[in-house]
C-alpha positions in Angstrom: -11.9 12.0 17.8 -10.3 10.5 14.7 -10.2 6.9 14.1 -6.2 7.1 14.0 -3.8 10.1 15.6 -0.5 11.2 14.8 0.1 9.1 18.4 -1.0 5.9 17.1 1.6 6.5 14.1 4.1 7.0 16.6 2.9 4.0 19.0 3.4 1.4 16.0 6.8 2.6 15.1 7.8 1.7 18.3 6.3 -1.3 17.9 7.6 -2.2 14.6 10.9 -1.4 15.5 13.5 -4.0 15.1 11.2 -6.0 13.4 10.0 -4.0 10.3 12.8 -2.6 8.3 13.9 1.2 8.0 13.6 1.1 4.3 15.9 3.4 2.1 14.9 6.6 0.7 16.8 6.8 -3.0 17.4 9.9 -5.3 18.0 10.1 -8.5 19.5 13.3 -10.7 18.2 12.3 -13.7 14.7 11.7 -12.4 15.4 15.1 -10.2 16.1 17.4 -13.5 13.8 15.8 -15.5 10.7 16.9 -12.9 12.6 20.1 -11.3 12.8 19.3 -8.0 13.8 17.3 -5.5 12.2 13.8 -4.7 13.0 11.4 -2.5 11.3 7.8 -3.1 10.6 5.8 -0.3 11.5 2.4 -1.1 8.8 0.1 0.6 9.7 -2.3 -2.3 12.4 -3.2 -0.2 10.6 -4.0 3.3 10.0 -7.3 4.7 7.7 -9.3 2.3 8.7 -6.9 -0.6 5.8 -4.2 0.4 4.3 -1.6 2.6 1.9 -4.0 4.4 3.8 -5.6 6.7 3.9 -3.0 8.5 0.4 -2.4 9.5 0.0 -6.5 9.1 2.7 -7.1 12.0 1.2 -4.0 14.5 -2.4 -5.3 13.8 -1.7 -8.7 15.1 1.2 -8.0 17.8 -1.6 -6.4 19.8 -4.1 -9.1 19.3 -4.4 -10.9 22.9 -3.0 -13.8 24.0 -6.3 -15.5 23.5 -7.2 -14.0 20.2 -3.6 -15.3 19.0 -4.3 -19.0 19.7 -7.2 -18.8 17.9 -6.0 -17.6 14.8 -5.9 -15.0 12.2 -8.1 -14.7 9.2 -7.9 -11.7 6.5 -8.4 -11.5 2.3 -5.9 -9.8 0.0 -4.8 -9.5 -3.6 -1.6 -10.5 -2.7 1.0 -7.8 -0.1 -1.7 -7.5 2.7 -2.1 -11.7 2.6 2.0 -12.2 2.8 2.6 -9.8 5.2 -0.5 -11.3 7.6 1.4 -14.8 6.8 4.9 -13.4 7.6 3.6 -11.8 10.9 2.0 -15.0 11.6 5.1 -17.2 11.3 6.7 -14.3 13.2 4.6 -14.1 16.1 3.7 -18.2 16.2 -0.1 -17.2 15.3 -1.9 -19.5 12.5 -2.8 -17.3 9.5 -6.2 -18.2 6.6 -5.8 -15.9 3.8 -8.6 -15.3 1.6 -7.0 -14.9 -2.2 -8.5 -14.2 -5.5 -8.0 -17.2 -8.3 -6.3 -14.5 -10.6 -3.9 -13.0 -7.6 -0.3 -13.2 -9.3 1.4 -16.2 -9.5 4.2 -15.1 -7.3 1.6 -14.0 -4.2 0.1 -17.0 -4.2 3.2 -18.9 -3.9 4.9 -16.7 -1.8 1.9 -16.2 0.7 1.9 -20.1 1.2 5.6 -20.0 1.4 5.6 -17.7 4.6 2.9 -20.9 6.2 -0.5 -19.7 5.2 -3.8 -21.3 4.8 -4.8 -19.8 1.7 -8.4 -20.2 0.3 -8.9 -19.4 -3.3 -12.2 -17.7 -4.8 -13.7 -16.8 -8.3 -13.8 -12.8 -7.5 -16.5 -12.2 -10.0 -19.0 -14.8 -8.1 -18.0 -14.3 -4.3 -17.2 -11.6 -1.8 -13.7 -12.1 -0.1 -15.1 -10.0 2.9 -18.2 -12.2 3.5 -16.2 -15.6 2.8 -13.6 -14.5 5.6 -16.1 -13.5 8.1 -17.6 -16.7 7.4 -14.8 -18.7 7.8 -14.3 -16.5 11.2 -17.2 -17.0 12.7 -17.0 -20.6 12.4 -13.5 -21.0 13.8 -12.9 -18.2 15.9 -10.4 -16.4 13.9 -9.9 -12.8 14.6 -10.3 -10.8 10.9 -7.3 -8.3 10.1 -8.1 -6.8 7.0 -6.0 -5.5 4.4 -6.9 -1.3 5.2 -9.9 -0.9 7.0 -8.5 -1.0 10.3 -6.9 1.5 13.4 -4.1 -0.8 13.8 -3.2 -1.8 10.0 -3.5 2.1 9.3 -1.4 3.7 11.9 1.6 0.7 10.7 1.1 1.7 7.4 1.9 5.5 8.3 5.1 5.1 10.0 6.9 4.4 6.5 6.5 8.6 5.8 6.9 9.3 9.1 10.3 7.4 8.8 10.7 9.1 5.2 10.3 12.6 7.1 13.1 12.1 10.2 15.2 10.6 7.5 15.4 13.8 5.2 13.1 16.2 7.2 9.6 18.5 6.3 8.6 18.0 3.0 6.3 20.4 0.5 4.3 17.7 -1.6 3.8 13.7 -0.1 2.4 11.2 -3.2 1.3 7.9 -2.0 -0.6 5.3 -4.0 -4.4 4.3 -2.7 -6.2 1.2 -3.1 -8.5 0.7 0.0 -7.1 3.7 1.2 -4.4 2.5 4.1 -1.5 3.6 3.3 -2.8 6.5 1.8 -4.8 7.6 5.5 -2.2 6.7 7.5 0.6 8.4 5.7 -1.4 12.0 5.7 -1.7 11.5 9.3 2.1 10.8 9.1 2.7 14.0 7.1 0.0 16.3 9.2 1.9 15.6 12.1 5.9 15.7 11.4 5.8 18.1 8.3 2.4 20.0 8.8 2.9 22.4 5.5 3.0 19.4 3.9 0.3 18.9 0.7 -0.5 15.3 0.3 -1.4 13.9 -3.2 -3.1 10.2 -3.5 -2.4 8.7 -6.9 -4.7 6.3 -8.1 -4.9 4.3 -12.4 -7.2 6.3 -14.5 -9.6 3.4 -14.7 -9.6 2.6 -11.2 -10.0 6.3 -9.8 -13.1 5.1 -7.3 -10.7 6.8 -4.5 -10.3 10.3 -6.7 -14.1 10.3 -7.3 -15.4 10.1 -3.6 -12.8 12.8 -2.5 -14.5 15.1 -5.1 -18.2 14.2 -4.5 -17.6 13.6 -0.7 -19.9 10.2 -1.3 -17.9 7.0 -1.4 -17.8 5.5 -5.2 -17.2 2.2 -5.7 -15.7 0.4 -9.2 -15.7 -3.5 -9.2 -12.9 -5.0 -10.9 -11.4 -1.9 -12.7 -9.0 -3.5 -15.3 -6.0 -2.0 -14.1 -2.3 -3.7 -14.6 -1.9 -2.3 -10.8 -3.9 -5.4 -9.0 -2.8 -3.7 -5.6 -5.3 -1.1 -6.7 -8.1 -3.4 -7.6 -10.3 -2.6 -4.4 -13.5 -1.5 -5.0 -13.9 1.5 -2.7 -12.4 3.0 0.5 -13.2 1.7 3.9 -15.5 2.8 6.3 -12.8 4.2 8.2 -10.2 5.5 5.4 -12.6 7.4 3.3 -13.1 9.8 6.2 -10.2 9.8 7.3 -8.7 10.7 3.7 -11.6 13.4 3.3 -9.8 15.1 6.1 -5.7 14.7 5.4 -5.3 14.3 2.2 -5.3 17.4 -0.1 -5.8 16.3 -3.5 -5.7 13.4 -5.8 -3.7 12.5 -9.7 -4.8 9.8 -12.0 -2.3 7.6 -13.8 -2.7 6.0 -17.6 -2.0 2.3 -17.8 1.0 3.3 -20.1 2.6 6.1 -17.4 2.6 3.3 -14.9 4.3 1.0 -17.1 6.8 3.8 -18.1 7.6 4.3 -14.1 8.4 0.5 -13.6 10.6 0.2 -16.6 12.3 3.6 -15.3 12.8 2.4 -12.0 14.2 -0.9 -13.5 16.3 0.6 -16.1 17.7 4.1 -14.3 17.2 3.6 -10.7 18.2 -0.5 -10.9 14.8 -1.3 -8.8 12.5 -3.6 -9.3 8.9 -2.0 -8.3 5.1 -3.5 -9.4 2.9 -1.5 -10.7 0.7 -0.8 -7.7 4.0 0.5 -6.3 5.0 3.1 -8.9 1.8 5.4 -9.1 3.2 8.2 -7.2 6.5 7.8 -9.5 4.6 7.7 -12.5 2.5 11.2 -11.5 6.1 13.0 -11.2 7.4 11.4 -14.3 4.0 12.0 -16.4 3.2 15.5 -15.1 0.0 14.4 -13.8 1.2 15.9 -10.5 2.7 19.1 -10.6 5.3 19.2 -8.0 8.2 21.9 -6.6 10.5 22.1 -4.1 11.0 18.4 -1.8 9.3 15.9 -2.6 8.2 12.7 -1.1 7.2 9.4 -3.0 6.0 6.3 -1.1 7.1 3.4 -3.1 5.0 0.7 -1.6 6.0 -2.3 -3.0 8.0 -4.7 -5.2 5.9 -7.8 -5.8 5.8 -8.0 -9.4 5.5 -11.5 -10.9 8.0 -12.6 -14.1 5.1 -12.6 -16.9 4.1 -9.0 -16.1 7.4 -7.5 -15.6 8.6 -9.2 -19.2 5.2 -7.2 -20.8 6.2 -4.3 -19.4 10.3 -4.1 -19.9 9.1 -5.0 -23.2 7.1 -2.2 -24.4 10.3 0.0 -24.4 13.5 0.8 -22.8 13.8 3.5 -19.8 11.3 6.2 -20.5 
């Protein structure tokens, strides 16, 4: 049996409802006759925290036990994955450690510690984030969410296309950006489900394509560190539980160039009046760059707006709307 069914999607929508919010799905004509055809962007840029992850963040823990809950929380994140886990925790009254690269944008840092984090800070060329928070775990009894790899944090991640989907019905292509693979996994089960004809595309940088490669080979690649201006997208590899799950949903993958996912941010800033980070935009900035061919309806999970001032002043200005 899968790791995560079409039934656990639904079960965490119920969850997250009234809590999570029903994000709005924009279109745009200009972006529409530009690509010919019709695409509807799922704006997780506009959830709680500014990204996708609270969603499976704020299902994970609301099922933890009463027990596990006084204990604690622990999980490691570039940045979305470690607010939303802080968010939930002030949310839910459950103390939350966050594991953070040095080099994790200025805002996510702040922001994480805003929502009541713990946050420990590591070099991430020196130390593993993984071993540090199991670690720290084991010697306080916190229960480890992590940022994909997970039943729980997948099926929350899914119910943003399965919203997407009741909101303007069956789709023929679904583009959704991959890091670790959660959002990606959970929103082909999403898709297989309420729109079965459905072909899902993951979008991944050029330079951090680790995702694209194992779906090819069918052997899980890895890429430390890929220099990518998408830090969302900075994970080495898939999960343990993703990467087969993604080997069975997910019909195909696009690469993006650094420079087509800085042209999708500065379109969604300048024509669409959105602010969206780079990790957010890669499905966007397949559509707009041709690196997907796509017909008919089309889906785009935007999945997140946590872009920090420095990086969204190199991008705007590089050019105006592309």
């Amino acid at each position: 049996m899968s790791a995560v069914t079409f039934a656990d999607v639904q079960s965490a929508a119920a969850q997250l409802a009234g809590i999570a919010h029903r994000t709005p799905v924009v279109t745009s004509y200009t972006l529409n006759e530009r690509v010919g055809a019709q695409v509807f962007l799922k704006c997780e840029n506009l959830q709680r925290m500014g990204a996708f992850k609270f969603r499976g963040a704020y299902n994970a823990m609301s099922r933890l036990s009463a027990a596990q809950k006084v204990r604690g929380v622990i999980t490691y994140s570039s940045g979305n994955h470690a607010q939303a886990i802080a968010l939930s925790g002030r949310l839910l009254g459950v103390k939350t450690v966050v594991v953070m690269p040095e080099n994790a944008p200025l805002t996510k840092l702040a922001a994480t510690r805003g929502y009541g984090a713990e946050v420990v800070t590591y070099n991430p060329a020196e130390e593993d984030r993984k071993a540090l928070a199991e670690e720290q775990a084991e010697k306080y009894g916190y229960s480890v969410i992590p940022p994909y790899d997970h039943p729980h944090v997948i099926a929350g991640q899914g119910t943003a296309t399965l919203e997407l989907i009741e909101e303007v019905g069956e789709l023929d292509t679904l583009l959704v950006c991959v890091g670790g693979g959660g959002l990606l996994s959970g929103s082909a089960i999403a898709a297989r489900g309420a729109s079965p004809e459905c072909r899902v595309i993951g979008v991944e940088p050029e330079v951090a394509d680790d995702a694209a490669q194992s779906f090819r080979t069918k052997q899980l690649v890895s890429i430390p560190y890929p220099p990518t201006i998408a830090d969302g997208t900075r994970t080495a590899s898939l999960g343990e539980i993703t990467f087969p799950l993604i080997l069975e949903n997910v019909d195909d993958f696009a690469t993006v160039s650094e420079a087509a996912i800085k042209a999708a941010v500065r379109f969604a800033f300048f024509r669409l009046k959105l602010v969206m980070e780079p990790s957010g935009v890669l499905g966007l900035g397949a559509v707009l760059s041709g690196a997907a061919k796509v017909s008919g309806k089309v889906g785009v999970v935007i999945s997140g707006g946590n872009i920090d001032a420095p990086t969204m002043s190199l991008i705007l200005g590089e050019g105006d709307a592309d």
